[in-house]
N, C-alpha and C positions, 0 to 999 in steps of 0.2 A: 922535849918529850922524854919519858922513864924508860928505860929500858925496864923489861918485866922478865924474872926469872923464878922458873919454879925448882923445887927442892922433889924432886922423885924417892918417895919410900914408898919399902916396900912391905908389903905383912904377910909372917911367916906364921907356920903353926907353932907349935909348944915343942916341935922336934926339930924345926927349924927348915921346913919346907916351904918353897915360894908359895902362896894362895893367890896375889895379885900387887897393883899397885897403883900409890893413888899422887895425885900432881897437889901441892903447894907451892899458891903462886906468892911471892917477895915481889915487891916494888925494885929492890935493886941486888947486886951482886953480895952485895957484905950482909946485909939481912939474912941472904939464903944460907951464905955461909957461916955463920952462927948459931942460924938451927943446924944446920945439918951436922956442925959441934955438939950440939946438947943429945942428939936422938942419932950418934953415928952409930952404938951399942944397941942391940937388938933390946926392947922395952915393951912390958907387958903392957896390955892395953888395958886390962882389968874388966874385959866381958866372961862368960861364962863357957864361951870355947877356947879358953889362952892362947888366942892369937897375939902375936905380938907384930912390934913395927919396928923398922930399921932406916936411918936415912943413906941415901944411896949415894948422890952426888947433885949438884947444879947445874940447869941446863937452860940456856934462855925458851922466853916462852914460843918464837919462833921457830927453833928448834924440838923441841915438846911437838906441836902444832903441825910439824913438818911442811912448814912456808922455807926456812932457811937452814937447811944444817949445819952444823958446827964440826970443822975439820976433825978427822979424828974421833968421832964421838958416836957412838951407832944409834941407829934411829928405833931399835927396838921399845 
């Protein structure tokens, strides 16, 4: 069985204020963290309200899902 982890970013306005955040799930740990290499810098998403997006950290889907949390790591 895979473990499943998602990559938490999050999208900011164009001044750089939180609006929300969205879950990408990876199949495994090194996937997640590779994106979350490519998109750690705040990145224009290229709509008409310049929101951008930022990758935040990895977190298993368990934890996301709040079945298992993960020491350390807050469930917000």
């Amino acid at each position: 069985m895979m473990a499943e982890w998602v990559l938490i970013v999050s999208l900011l306005t164009p001044g750089g204020d939180f609006v929300g955040k969205l879950p990408v799930y990876y199949p495994d740990l090194t996937s997640c963290q590779l994106a979350l290499k490519r998109i750690i810098k705040p990145t224009n998403v290229g709509n008409p309200f310049g929101l951008k997006y930022k990758g935040v950290m990895c977190v298993t889907a368990d934890h996301w899902e709040g079945r298992r949390p993960m020491k350390g790591v807050p469930l917000d």
